[in-house]
Structures are given as C-alpha cells and as structure tokens.
N, C-alpha and C positions, 0 to 999 in steps of 0.2 A: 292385290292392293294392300299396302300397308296398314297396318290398323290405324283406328283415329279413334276421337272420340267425336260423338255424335253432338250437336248443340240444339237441335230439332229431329224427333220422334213425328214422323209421318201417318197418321191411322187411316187407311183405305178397307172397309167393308168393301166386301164383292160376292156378287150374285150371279151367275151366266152372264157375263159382263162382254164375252167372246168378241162381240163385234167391237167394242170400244176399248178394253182394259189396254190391249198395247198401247194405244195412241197417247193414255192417260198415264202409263207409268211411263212411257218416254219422253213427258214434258216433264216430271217430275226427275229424270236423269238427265236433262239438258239444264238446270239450273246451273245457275253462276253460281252461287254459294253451292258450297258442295257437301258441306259436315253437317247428312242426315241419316238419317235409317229409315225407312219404310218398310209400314209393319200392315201386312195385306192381310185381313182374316179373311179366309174361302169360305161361305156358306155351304157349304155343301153343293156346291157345282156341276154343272155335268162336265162332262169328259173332254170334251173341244175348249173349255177354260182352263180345265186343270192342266192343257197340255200347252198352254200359250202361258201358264201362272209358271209352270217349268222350265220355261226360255228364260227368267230372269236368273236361276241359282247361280250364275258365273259372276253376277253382280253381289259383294259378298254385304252390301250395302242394307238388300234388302233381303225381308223374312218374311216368310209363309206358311201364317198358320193354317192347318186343312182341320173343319168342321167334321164330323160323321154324321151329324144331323142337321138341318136349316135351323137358327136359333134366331136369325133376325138383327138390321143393322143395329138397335142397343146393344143387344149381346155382342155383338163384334167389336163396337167402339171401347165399349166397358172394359173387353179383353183386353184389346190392345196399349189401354191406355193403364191397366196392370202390368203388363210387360214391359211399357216402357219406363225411360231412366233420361231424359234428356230434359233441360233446363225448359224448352219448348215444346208445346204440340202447335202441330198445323194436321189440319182434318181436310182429308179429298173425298170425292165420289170417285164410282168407276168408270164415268164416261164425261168426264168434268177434264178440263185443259188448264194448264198453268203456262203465264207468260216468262221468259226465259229468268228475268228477274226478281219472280212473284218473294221467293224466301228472302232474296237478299235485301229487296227496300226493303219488307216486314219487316225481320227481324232489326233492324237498322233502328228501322223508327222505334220499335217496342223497346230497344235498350235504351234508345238517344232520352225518351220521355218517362221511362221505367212503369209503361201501359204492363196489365194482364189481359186485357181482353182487346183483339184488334180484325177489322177485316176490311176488304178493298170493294171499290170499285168492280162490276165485272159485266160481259157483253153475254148475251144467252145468244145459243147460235143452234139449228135445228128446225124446228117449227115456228122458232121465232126467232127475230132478227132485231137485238135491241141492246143499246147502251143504258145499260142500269147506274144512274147516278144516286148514290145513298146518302142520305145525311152523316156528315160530319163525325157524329155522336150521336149515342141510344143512353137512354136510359131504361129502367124495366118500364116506366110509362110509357114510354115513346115507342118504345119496341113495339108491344100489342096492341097498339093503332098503325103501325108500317113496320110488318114482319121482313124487312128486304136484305137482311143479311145472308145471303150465301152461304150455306156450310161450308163448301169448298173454299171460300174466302178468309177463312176463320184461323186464328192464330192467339193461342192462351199458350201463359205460363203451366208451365207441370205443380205450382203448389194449390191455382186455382181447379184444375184439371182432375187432379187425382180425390178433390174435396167432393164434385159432382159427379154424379153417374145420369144416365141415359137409361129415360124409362122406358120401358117395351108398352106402349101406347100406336103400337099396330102403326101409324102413320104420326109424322109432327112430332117425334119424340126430338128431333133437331130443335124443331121450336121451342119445345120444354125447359130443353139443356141450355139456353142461350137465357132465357129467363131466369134459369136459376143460378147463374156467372152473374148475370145482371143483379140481381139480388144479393149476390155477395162485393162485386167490388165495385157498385154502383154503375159504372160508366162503360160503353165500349169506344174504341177510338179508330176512324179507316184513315187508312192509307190512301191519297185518294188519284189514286192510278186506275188502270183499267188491267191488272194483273191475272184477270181469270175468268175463264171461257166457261158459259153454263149449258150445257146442255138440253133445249126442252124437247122432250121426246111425247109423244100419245102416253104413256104410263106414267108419267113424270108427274110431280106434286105441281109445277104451274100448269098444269095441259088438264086441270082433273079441280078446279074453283070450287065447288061445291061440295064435294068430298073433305076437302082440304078446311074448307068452312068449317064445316059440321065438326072435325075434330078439333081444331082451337078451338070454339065453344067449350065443347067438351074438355080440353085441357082448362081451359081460363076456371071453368066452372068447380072440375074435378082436384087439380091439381094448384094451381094459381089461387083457389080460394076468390076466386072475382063475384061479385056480386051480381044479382040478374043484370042491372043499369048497366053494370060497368063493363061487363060481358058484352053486352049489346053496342055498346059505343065499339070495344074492341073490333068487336066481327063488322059494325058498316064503316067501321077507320079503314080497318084492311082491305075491305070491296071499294071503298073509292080509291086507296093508293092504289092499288091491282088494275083498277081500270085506267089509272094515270099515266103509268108505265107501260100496258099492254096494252089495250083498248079492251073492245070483248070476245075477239078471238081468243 
C-alpha cells in the first residue's frame, strides 16, 4: 500500500477479545473512507488473540501495540491516543461493529459544521435487540440524566482529545471522559444515522444496571463534584432513560 496520510486515528482497547475482534476490525477495514490507522492496544491477551491480532500486520494501516501487563481500557485509550497524530479520533470496542459508512458521514458532518465532539445513532445486537434513538445534543447536564452515547459511536477532534485523559475508575471511565469533552466545548452533536452495532453481552456495562449505577454515583460524586441532590436526580434520570430504551431485562 502506498503511504498516506491518516485523517482519523482509530483507538481499539482489546482484552481476549478472540471470539469478536475479527469481525470488529473487519468492519472497520470495509469503510468507504479509507484514510485511517488503527491503533489496537493488546492488554495483555492470551494466546488465541494475540494470534488472530497477528493476521492483521499485512494491513500496513494498522498498529499493535502488545501490553506485558493488563493495565486497563484507560490505559490503553490514554496510550493510544499519545501515539496518535491525525486531525480525528474515533474510538471502537472489541466486539462493537461499524456500518460500512460509519467514518465517512462523521467525519463529513464534523467538517461540514466544524463540531469537536460527535456520535450516531446505534442498534445493540446480542442479548438485546434495540434501535437506540439518541437525542440530537448533550450537554454535560443532559448527559448525566441520559448517559446514551455509545463509546463506539464517538468521534472528537485530536486538539479536544489529547487535552482529556481517561481515568482508571475500574468501570464508566467512558462516562467520565464524555463529561469532561462536555465540559470543555460544551455541546456534543449525532449524526443521526444508525452507523453502529453494539454489542450487549452478560459482562457488558448494559447487562450489569446496578454495578454500573453504583459507579456513576461515584463518579458524579467523586469526580463531577455533583452534589448529594444532584447526584441523585442523575442516577433516577439514568434508571428511567435505561428503562425507556431496554425495559427491565
């Protein structure tokens, strides 16, 4: 392949990802737009990923970094997004799917309106079978009452990107980082296509409500600076959007 220059920086954390990663870097190499990199940090893997991470090196596209120790999806994001150099990030998981157009409307819209913070529409597909319609626009208010943006979905400039880091908060440091982009260029803006396939599996942060509770608390509290009140509206805002969209399965 001829060299290019990259316009978007892809960050995929990965953990024994074995049963899903191909699927999920193959949708990310069937894009119409085409001028990316993708930058896979390995946690420290076992053996049957590292050897499915090693089928991509012919693709000179993308890069893989190998852990020695499990450091955790912050660390990984953090790393990656030190490494990279392209005007755009768009962030995936390792068992998350992209529609063949996901990059190309994005980035489309994020130049056409000169957004930093954008993400889509997306279907979760798995244990649950659901077309996720998002609002329009977040603000950081609106966000911690209807946490529904998608990591996978997600698409920042690299001068917003490289100003915020990704706290190692065991769980919801996704959450954190979306608030603290909110907090710097006020607004986020979707695309409002249905561009990205989410994965809910048993281990999964929607399959696990109460876990998942319990640490946005604890962010809004610890990190957010939220007040007890305001804390509290957050976490029953979320439990009723959550039940809007999913029921109580």
């Amino acid at each position: 392949m001829k060299s290019f220059r990259s316009e978007i920086d892809i960050i995929l954390p990965n953990y024994n990802s074995e049963e899903f990663i191909q699927q999920t870097v193959y949708s990310i190499q069937n894009q119409s737009f085409k001028k990316w990199k993708l930058f896979i940090i390995d946690d420290n893997s076992n053996s049957k990923t590292k050897t499915i991470l090693k089928s991509f090196k012919k693709d000179k596209r993308i890069k893989v970094i190998w852990l020695s120790k499990n450091k955790g999806a912050a660390y990984c994001r953090n790393l990656a997004i030190k490494k990279s150099s392209s005007k755009y990030i768009a962030f995936i998981d390792s068992d998350d799917i992209w529609a063949k157009k996901k990059l190309e409307y994005q980035l489309i819209f994020m130049k056409r309106f000169k957004y930093d913070f954008t993400y889509t529409f997306y279907e979760t597909f798995g244990l649950k079978n659901k077309k996720i319609i998002t609002p329009e626009r977040y603000n950081f208010s609106s966000f911690i009452k209807d946490t529904s943006i998608a990591t996978s979905t997600v698409m920042v400039t690299r001068k917003v990107a490289q100003n915020v880091k990704f706290t190692n908060t065991k769980i919801c440091e996704d959450f954190f980082y979306k608030c603290q982009i909110l907090k710097k260029v006020g607004s986020a803006f979707c695309v409002t296509k249905f561009l990205t396939k989410y994965r809910v599996r048993h281990n999964s942060l929607q399959s696990n409500k109460l876990r998942n509770l319990f640490w946005v608390w604890k962010i809004n509290r610890n990190y957010n600076k939220l007040d007890f009140f305001n804390s509290l509206i957050s976490i029953i805002s979320i439990s009723f959007n959550s039940f809007k969209k999913y029921g109580f399965k």
